[in-house]
N, C-alpha and C positions, 0 to 999 in steps of 0.2 A: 309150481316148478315148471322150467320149459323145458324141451323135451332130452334128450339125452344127447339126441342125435344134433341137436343145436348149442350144448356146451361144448362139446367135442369142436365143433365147426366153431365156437366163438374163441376157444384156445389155440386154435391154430391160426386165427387169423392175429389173435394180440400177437402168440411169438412171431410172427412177418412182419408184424409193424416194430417191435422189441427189435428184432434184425436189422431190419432196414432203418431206425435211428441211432443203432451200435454203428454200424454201415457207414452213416453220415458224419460220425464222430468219429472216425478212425478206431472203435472202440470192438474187443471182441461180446460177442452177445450171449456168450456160457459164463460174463461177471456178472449179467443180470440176470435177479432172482424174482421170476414170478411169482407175487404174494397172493391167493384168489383168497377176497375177503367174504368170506361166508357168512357174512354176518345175515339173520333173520331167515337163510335159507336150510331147509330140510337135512341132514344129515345124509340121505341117498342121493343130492343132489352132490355135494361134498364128495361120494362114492365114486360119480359121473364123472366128476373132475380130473381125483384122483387115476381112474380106471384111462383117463387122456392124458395123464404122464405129470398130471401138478403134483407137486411134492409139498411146497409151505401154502399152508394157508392163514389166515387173520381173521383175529374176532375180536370185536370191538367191547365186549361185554360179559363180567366174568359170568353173572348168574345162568345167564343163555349160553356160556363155553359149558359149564358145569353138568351142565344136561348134556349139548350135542358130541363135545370133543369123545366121552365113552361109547355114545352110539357110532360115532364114526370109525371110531376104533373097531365095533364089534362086527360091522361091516369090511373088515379089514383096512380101512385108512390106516395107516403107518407112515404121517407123518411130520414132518415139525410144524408146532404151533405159534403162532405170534398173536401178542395182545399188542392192539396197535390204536384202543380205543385210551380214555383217561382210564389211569388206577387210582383207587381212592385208598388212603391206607386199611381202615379195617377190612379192605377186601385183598388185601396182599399174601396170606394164609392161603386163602381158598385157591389164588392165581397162580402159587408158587408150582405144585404137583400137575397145573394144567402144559400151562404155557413153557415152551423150550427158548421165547426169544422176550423180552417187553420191552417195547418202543416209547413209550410213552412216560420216562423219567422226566419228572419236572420240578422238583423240588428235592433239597436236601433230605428233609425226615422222608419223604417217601424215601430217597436209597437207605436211611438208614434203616428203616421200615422193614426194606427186604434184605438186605445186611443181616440183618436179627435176626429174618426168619429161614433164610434160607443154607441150608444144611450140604447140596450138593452144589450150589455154585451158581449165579441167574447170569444168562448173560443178556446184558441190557444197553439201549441207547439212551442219549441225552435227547430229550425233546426241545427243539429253540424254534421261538414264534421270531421268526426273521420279519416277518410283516410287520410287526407289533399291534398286530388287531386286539383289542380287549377281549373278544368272544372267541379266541384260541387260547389251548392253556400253552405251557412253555417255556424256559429261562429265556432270557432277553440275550443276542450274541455279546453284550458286553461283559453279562454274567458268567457266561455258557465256561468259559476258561479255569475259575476258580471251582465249577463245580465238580470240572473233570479232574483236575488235582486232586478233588476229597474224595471222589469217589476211587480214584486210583489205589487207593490208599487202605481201601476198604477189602476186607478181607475175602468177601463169600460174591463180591459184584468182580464181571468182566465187562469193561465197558468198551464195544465195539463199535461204538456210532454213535452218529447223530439223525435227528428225523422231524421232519416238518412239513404244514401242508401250507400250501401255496395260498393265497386271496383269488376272490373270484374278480379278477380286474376287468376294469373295463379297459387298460391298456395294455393288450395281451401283452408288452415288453416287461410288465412289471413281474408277469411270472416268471421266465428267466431268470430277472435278474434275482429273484429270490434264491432260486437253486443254484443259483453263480456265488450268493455270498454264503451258502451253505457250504458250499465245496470248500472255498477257498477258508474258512474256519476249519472244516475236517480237515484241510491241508496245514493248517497252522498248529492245530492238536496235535495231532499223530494219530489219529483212529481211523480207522479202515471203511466201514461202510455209510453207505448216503443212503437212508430211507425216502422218500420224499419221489412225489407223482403219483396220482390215481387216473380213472378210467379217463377222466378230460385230460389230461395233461402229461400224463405220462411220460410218451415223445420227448416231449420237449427236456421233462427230466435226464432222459437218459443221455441227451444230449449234453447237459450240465454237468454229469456224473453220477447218477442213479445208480445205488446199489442193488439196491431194494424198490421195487413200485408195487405197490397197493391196487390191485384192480378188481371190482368185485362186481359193477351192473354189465361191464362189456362182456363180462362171463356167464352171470348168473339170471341177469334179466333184471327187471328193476324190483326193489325189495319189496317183501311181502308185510 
C-alpha cells in the first residue's frame, strides 16, 4: 500500500484532470462519478480514499468484494459499490447483498439470473464490446437494443446504462471513436449513464461522455 498521504494527493490530481476534460467539453464535472477500483488493494487503503472524499468504488471480483466490502464497512466506508469485473451466474447470489451498481451485463440469462434473485431491485448496465475484440466479454452494438427491451421489461432490474472498455490501439483515434459510438447508442436507447474510461484513458472518455470512469492504478499504485 502507498502511503496515505499519496492517495489523497493522487485523487486530487485525477479530479483536475476530470475538470479540466469536463472544461474542454463544455461539460459540468459534478456528472462525473469517480469510480476508485480497489480491486487487489487493502481495505484501509479503501479507508484512505474514502477519508479523500471518494464515495463509489469498484471491484472487479465477487470472492475478494466478499471479504473486503465488510471490512471496509467496519472501518466506516459508507459507500456505494460497483461490480465492474465479469459476473458469472452462480456467482449472482453472493454479488447481489454486496454490490449497489453491476456493470457488467452481458448476456440474457445473466439478467435473468439476477431478475430471479434479486428481491430489492439491481440497478445495472449493459456491457457492449464496441470493439468487437474476442478477449472482451459484451453484447455486440447490433445486439445491445433488443437486450435493453427485455431487460426493460423485467421486473426486479433498472437498467441505467451502458459500459465498455476501450482497445489498447495502436491508433490513439480508435479509442474515441469507441466512446463516440457508445454514446451515440446510449443516445439512441434512452439510458442515462456512460460507464467506460480507466486510468489511461479516461480524459478522453469524459470528453466522449463519460459517466462513470473507472480509475484504480492513478489512485492506488499499481496492484498488488
Amino acid at each position: 500500500m502507498i502511503s496515505p498521504e499519496q492517495i489523497a494527493e493522487n485523487i486530487a490530481r485525477i479530479r483536475a484532470r476530470i475538470a479540466a476534460a469536463s472544461d474542454r467539453s463544455g461539460r459540468d464535472p459534478a456528472d462525473v462519478t469517480l469510480i476508485a477500483v480497489s480491486k487487489t488493494h487493502p481495505p484501509e487503503a479503501i479507508a484512505v480514499a474514502y477519508a479523500a472524499g471518494i464515495r463509489d468504488f469498484g471491484e472487479n471480483r465477487v470472492q475478494e468484494a466478499a471479504e473486503k466490502i465488510p471490512a471496509a464497512r467496519a472501518l466506516g466506508v459508507d459507500a456505494t459499490w460497483h461490480l465492474i469485473g465479469n459476473l458469472q451466474r452462480n456467482k449472482v447470489a453472493a454479488a447481489l447483498p454486496l454490490f449497489d451498481v453491476i456493470h457488467s451485463i452481458d448476456s440474457l440469462r445473466l439478467a435473468r439470473a439476477i431478475n430471479e434473485r434479486s428481491t430489492a431491485g439491481a440497478h445495472v448496465l449493459l456491457e457492449v464490446n464496441v470493439s468487437g475484440e474476442a478477449s472482451k466479454h459484451g453484447v455486440s452494438p447490433e445486439d445491445a437494443p433488443d437486450l435493453v427491451e427485455r431487460i426493460g421489461h423485467m421486473r426486479h432490474l433498472a437498467l441505467i446504462g451502458l459500459m465498455t472498455v476501450a482497445p489498447v490501439a495502436a491508433d490513439p483515434e480508435d479509442v474515441p471513436a469507441v466512446f463516440r459510438r457508445l454514446r451515440e447508442l446510449r443516445d439512441a436507447l434512452g439510458v442515462r449513464e456512460l460507464s467506460m474510461g480507466m486510468t489511461d484513458d479516461f480524459e478522453v472518455a469524459i470528453e466522449e461522455g463519460a459517466t462513470f470512469v473507472r480509475v484504480g492504478r492513478a489512485i492506488f499504485g499499481a496492484r498488488t
